[in-house]
VOGU-3710 file (C-alpha; in Angstrom, 3 decimals, decimal comma):
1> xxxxxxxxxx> -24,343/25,642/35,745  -22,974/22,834/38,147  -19,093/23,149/39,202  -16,418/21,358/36,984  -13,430/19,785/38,571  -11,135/20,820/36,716  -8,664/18,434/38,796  -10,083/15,912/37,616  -10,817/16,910/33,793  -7,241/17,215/33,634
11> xxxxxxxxxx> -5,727/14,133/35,654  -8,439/11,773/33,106  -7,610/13,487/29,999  -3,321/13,337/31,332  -4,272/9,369/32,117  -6,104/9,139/28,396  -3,422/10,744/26,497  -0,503/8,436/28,347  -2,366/5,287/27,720  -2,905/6,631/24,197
21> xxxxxxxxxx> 0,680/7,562/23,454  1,910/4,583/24,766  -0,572/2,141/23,030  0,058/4,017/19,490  4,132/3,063/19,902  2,838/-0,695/19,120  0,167/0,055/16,751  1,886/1,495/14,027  4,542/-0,860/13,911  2,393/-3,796/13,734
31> xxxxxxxxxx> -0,164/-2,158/10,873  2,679/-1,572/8,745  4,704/-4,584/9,463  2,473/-7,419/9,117  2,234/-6,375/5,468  5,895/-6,237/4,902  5,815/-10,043/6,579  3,267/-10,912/4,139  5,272/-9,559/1,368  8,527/-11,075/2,579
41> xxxxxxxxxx> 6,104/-14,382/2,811  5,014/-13,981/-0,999  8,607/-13,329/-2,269  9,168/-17,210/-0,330  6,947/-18,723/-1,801  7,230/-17,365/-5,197  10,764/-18,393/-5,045  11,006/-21,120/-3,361  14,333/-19,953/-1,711  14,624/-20,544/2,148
51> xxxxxxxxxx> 16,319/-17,783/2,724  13,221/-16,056/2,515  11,393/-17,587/4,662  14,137/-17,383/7,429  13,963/-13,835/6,563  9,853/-13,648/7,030  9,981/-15,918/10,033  12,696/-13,206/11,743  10,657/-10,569/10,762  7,049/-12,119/12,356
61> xxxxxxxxxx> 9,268/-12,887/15,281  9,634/-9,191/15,748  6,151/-8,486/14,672  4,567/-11,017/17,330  6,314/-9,770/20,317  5,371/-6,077/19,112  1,342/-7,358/18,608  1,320/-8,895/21,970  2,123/-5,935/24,094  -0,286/-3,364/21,991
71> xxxxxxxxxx> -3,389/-5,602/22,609  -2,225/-5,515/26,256  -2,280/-1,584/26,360  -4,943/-1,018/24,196  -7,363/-3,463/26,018  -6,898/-0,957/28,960  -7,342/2,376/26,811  -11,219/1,089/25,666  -11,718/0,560/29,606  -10,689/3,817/30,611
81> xxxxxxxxxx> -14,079/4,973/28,295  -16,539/3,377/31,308  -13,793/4,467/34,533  -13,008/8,039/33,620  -15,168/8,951/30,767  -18,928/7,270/31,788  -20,532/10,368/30,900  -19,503/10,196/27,831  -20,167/6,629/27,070  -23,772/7,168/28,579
91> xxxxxxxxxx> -23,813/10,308/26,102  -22,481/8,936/22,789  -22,541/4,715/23,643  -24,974/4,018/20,895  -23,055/5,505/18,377  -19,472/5,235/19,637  -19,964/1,372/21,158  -20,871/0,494/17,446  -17,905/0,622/15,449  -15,710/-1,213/18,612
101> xxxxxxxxxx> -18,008/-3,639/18,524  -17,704/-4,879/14,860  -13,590/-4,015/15,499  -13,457/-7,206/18,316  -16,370/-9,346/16,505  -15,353/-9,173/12,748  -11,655/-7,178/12,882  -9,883/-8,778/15,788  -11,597/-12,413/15,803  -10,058/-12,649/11,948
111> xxxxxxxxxx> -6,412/-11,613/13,088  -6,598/-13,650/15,596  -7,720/-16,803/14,356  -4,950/-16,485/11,533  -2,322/-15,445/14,035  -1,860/-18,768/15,672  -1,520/-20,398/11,925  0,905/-17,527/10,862  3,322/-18,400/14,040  2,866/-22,380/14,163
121> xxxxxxxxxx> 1,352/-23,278/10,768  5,046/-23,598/9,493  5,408/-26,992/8,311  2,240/-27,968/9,370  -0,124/-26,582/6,636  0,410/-25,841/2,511  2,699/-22,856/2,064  -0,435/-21,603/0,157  -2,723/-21,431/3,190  0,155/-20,601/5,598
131> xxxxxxxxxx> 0,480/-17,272/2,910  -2,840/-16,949/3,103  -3,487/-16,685/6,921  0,116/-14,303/7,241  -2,058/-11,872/5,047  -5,317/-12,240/6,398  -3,554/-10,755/9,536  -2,443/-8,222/8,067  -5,759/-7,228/6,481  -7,434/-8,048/10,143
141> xxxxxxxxxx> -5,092/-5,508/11,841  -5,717/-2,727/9,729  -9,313/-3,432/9,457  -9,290/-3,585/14,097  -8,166/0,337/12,724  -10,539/0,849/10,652  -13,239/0,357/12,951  -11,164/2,590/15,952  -10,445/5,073/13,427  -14,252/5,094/12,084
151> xxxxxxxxxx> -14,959/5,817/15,995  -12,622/8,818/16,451  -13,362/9,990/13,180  -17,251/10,397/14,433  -15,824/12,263/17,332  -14,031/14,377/15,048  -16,880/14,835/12,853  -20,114/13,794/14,258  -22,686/12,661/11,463  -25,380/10,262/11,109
161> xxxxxxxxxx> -26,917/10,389/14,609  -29,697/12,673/16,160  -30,065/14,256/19,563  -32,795/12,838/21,812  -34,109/15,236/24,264  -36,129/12,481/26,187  -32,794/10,263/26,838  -30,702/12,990/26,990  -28,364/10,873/24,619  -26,950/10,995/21,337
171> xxxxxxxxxx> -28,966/8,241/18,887  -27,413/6,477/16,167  -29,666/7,546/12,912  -27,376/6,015/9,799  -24,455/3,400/10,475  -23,556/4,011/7,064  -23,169/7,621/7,196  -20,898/7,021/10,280  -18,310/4,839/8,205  -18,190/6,252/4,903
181> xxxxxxxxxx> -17,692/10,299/6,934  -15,125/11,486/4,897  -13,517/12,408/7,982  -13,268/8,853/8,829  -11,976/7,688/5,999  -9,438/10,194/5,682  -8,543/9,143/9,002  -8,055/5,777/8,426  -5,986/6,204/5,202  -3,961/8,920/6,922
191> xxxxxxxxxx> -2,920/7,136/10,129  -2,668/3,392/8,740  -0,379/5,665/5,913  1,763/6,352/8,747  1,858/3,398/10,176  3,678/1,548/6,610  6,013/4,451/6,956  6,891/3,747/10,630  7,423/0,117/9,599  9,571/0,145/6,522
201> xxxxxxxxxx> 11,568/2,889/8,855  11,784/-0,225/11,349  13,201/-2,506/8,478  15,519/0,240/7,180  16,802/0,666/11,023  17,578/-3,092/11,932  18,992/-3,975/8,987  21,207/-0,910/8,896  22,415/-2,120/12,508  23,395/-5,354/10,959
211> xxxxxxxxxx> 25,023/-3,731/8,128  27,307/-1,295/10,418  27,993/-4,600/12,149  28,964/-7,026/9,198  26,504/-9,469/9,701  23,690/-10,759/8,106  24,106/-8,601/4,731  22,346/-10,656/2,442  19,398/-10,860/4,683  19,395/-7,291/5,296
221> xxxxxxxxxx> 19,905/-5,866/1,517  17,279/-7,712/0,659  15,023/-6,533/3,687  16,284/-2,771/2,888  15,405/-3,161/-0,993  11,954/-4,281/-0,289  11,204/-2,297/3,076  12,448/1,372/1,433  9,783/0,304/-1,764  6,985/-0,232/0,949
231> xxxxxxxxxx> 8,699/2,819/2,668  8,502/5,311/-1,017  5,149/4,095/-1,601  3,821/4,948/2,067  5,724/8,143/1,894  3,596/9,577/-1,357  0,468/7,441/0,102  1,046/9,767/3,366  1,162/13,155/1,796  -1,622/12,148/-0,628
241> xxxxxxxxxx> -3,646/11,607/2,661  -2,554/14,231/4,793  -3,367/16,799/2,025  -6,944/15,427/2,168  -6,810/15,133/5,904  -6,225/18,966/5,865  -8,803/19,309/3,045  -11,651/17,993/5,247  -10,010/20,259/8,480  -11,136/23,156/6,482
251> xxxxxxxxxx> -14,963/22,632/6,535  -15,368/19,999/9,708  -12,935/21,720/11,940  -12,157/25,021/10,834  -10,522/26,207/14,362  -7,962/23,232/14,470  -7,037/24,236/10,622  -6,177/27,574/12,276  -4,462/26,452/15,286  -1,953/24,306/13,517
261> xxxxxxxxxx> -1,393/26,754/10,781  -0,617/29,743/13,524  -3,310/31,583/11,686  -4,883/34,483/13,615  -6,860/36,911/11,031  -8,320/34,917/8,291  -6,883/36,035/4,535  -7,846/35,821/1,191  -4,851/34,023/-0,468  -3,915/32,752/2,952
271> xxxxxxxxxx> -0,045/31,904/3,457  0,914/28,535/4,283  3,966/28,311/6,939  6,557/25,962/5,628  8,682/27,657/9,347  8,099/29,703/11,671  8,028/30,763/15,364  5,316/31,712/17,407  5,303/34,901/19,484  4,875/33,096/23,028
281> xxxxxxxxxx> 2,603/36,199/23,576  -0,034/36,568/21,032  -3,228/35,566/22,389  -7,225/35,906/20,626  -7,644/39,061/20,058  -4,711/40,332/20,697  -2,803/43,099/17,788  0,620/41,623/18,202  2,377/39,728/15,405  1,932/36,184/15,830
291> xxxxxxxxxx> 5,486/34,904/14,655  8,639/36,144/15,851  10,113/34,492/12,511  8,272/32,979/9,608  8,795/31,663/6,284  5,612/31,212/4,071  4,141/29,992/0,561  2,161/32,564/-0,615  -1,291/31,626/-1,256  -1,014/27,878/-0,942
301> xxxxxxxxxx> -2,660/27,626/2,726  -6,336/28,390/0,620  -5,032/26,055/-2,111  -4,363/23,495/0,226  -8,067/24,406/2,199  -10,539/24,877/-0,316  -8,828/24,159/-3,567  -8,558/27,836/-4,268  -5,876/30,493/-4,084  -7,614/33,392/-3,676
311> xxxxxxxxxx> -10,480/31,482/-1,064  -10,932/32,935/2,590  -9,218/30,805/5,045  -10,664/31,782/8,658  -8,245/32,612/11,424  -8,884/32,092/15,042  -10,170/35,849/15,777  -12,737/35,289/13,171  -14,025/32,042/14,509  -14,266/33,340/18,029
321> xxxxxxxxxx> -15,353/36,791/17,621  -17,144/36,433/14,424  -16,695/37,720/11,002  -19,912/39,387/9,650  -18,379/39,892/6,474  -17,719/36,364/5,957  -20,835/35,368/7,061  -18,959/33,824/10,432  -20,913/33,904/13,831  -18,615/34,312/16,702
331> xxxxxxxxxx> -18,112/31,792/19,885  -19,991/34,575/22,014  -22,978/33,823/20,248  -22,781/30,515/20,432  -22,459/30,071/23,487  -25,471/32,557/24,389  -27,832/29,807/22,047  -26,302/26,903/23,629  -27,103/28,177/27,272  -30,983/29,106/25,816
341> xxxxxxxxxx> -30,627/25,677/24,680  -30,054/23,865/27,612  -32,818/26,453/29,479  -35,247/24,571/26,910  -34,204/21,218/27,582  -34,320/21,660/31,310  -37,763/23,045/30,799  -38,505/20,094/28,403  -37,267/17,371/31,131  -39,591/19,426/34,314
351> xxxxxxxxxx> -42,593/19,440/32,122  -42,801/15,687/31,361  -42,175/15,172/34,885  -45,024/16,744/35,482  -47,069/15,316/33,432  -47,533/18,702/31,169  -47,561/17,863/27,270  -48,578/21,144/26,139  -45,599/22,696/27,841  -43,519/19,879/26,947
361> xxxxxxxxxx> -44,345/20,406/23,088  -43,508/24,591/23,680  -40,624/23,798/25,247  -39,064/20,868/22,749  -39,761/23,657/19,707  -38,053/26,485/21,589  -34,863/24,004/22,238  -35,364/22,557/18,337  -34,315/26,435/17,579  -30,543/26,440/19,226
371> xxxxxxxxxx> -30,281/22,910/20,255  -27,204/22,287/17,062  -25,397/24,779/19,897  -26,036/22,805/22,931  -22,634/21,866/23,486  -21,384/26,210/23,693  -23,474/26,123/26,581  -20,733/24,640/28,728  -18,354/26,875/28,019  -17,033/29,852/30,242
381> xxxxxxxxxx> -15,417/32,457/27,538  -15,226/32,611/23,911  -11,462/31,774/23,976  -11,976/28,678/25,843  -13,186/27,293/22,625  -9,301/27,872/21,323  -6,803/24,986/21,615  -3,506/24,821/22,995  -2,036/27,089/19,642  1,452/26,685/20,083
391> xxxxxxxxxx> 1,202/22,764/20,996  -0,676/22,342/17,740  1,539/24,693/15,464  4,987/22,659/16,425  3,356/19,191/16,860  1,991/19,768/13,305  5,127/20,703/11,388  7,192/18,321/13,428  5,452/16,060/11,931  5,676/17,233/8,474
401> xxxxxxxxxx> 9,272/17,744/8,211  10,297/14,308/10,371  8,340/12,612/7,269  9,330/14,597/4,582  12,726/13,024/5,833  11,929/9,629/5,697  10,651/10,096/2,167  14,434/10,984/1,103  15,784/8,264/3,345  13,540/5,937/1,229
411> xxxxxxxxxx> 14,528/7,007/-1,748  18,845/6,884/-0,757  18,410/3,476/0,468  16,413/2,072/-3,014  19,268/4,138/-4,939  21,991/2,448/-3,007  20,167/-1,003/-2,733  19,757/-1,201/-6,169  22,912/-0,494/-7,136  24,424/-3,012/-4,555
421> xxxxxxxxxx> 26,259/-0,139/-2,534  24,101/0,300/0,384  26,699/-1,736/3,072  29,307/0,871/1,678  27,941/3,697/2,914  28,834/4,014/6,452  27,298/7,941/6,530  24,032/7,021/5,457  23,557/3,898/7,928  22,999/5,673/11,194
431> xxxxxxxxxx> 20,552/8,003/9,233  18,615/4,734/8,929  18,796/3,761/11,954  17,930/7,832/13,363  14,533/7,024/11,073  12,803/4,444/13,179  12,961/7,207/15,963  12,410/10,323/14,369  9,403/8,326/12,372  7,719/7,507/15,535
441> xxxxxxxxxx> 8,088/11,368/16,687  6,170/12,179/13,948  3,228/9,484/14,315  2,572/10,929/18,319  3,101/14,612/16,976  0,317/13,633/14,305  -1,959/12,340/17,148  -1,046/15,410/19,293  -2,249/17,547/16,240  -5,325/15,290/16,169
451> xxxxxxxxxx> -6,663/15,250/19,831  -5,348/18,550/21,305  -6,042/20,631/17,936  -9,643/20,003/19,054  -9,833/20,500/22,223  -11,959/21,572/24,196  -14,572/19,290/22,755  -14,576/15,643/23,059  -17,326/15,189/20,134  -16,750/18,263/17,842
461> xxxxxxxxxx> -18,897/21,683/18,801  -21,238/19,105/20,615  -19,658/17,894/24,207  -16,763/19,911/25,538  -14,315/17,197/27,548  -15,507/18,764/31,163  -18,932/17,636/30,726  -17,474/14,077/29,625  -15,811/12,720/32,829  -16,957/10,289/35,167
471> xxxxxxxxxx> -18,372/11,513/38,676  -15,282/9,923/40,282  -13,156/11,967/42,858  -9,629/13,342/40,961  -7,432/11,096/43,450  -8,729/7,624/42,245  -7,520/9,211/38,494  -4,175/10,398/40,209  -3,587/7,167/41,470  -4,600/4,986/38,250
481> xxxxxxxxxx> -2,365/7,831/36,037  0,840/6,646/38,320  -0,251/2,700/38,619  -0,583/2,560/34,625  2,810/5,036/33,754  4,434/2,328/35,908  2,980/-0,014/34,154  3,281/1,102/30,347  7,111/1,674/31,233  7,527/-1,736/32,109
491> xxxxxxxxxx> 5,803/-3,049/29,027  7,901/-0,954/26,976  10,872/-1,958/28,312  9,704/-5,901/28,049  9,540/-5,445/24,843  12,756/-3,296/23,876  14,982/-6,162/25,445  13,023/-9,416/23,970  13,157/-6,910/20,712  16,945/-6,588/20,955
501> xxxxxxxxxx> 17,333/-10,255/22,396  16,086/-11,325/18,656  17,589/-8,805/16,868  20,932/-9,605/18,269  20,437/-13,356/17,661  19,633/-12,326/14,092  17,526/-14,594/11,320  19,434/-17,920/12,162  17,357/-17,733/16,140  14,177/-16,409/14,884
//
């Protein structure tokens, strides 16, 4: 087995994962807010009254400067595929290149054909085709997610492709299969869920400022009343979707179900944590209690996993060191078919080289056998196929109870809006504007539950992330990761201070 730098493993996936944090603090926001623009549109042109549209044009202000700087950052995230991760993309490019494609041809050409008409169409075409174009940009940017989403969601979930042993590449098989995984789509629904949260919890926040501030009530009321609607719906949209998230977890990625849950030995009737606190010391295998402190619904962890109470829910030690009585083979063994595998396919590759079909033909059946564990050939120990535990466990119900407190903040501000109270009710206000914040700590705790609960494989049981980097030296990654924090920061902070330039300037300089 050839040496892995493990330097530079971890300096591309640190560079990945700040690229990818930092591009997913636009994305959100502009998913969910382009829709709330189009809605604010509708109400203006049902209506007729221009206080609406001042409203929607403040609103797209906000919304344009946010869209600007995430194409910027995630422009450079797609790139980092061919600099750090060509393996990879010579691996997995006829599968994985697909769905990006159709995101820039179809996804991003319609958003941004309607983008220029949304921003300088005012005045210049009807109101009805102006509407029009605001909320074909909203469909195009959550269709440009669709198509990202579809991608990761393959990663997650690998279907509809097929091994070549002559390329040594991954094949495309059934496009269709790819989009309609159910992994994919509860992707999509689940993160673009998040995203309407994140922006009605943008609304809620700025027009809470205003309110604390006497100014600009009207305008704000009526951007609470309709924002903390968008914000209820998303909130019940987002648990509907996270359940099934979870749901497909169970079968696809039983070890990440585990790792967030804190679940060790696998139960009938399996708990699920609603708190807890990991015992910093518990490791695979280990005898030691895994929670220092823990509070736990009984039985709804198997509910919530296979739509039974009294199902088996596997725990880490059975999915690394087997569990015969489940019928669950163990990492160890995995591993020992994934290393006869790549013996096969090494003796598959010398043979046609040589010009030997016979031997060729033995060797492709013997490597047919094992070659679904190809991937646990890579790996060193059982437990290396266990993720960070502890990062998934907190990230996970971080995220849970940050959103679970949006969904009441939703609710007080439609209470209060609709009985024409909310500007009264100076406790609640900075609670709206805490929201925005604590709504975005959830979204990047969702994605940390996401990519590190299935580590170490960058497509599911099939390529572990060491055998996925480039064959660059760990400085030039070292270097990049500094030149692009730098960077990011700077963007970020553009865009705070044009954000709070308009903000401050209100509807009337939008």
């Amino acid at each position: 087995m050839s040496e892995i730098d493990l330097g530079l493993v971890n300096w591309s996936r640190a560079q990945f994962a700040l690229t990818a944090m930092y591009h997913w603090m636009f994305v959100p926001l502009t998913l969910g807010l382009s829709f709330l623009c189009a809605f604010f549109e509708t109400i203006y042109v049902k209506t007729g009254d221009e206080k609406w549209k001042q409203l929607t044009k403040f609103w797209m202000t906000l919304f344009g400067v946010n869209f600007a700087i995430g194409v910027a950052t995630g422009i450079i995230l797609e790139f980092e595929f061919g600099t750090n991760w060509s393996n990879y993309s010579w691996m997995v490019g006829d599968i994985f290149g697909a769905p990006l494609a159709v995101e820039g041809i179809v996804a991003f050409f319609l958003e941004a054909t309607f983008f220029a008409v949304m921003f300088f169409g005012w005045e210049r075409v009807s109101k009805g085709f102006h509407l029009f174009s605001t909320w074909m940009v909203a469909v195009g940017s959550n269709l440009s997610a669709l198509w990202i989403l579809v991608a990761n969601g393959w990663m997650q979930h690998p279907v509809g492709m097929e091994f070549n042993p002559e390329s040594v590449r991954f094949e495309m098989q059934n496009f269709w299969e790819v989009l309609f995984s159910p992994v994919a789509i509860a992707k999509f629904t689940h993160t673009t869920s998040a995203g309407f949260m994140i922006a009605a919890a943008f609304v809620i926040a700025v027009s809470s400022w205003f309110l604390l501030k006497r100014r600009h009530i009207q305008m704000a009321t009526r951007s609470i009343l309709v924002a903390s609607v968008f914000g209820l719906f998303s909130f019940a949209y987002l648990g509907l979707t996270g359940d099934e998230s979870a749901y497909s977890n169970a079968y696809t990625q039983p070890m990440k179900l585990a790792a967030y849950e804190g679940l060790f030995d696998g139960e009938h009737g399996a708990d699920l944590v609603a708190f807890g606190i990991l015992n910093p010391a518990v490791l695979p295998g280990s005898d030691e209690d895994p929670f220092l402190f823990s509070v736990k619904i009984p039985a709804m962890l198997s509910l919530l996993a296979n739509r039974s109470a009294d199902s088996f829910v596997p725990g880490i030690n059975d999915l690394v060191y087997g569990n015969e009585a489940e019928g669950i083979v163990g990492v160890d063994e995995m591993m020992q078919r994934g290393r006869q595998a790549r013996i096969d396919l090494a003796a598959f590759k010398d043979a046609r080289g040589a010009g030997d079909d016979a031997a060729a033909e033995i060797a492709l059946a013997d490597f047919d056998l094992n070659r679904d564990f190809l991937g646990y050939g890579y790996l060193q120990t059982p437990e290396d196929a266990v993720p960070p535990v502890q990062m998934s466990f907190y990230a996970f119900h971080i995220m849970v109870f940050l959103a679970v407190f949006f969904g009441f903040i939703s609710i007080a501000y439609l209470v209060y809006t609709t009985k024409g109270t909310i500007a009264d009710k100076r406790w609640l206000l900075p609670l709206g504007i805490a929201s925005f914040f604590l709504a975005m700590l959830a979204s990047q705790a969702g994605w940390i539950v996401a990519e590190v609960g299935r580590q170490p494989w960058a497509i599911q049981s099939m390529l572990p992330v060491g055998v996925a980097t480039s064959n660059i030296g760990a400085g030039n990654v070292i270097v990049t990761f500094w030149m692009f924090a730098g960077l990011f920061t700077l963007l970020l902070l553009a865009e705070i201070k044009i954000m709070l330039r308009v903000i401050s300037k209100g509807p009337e300089g939008a």
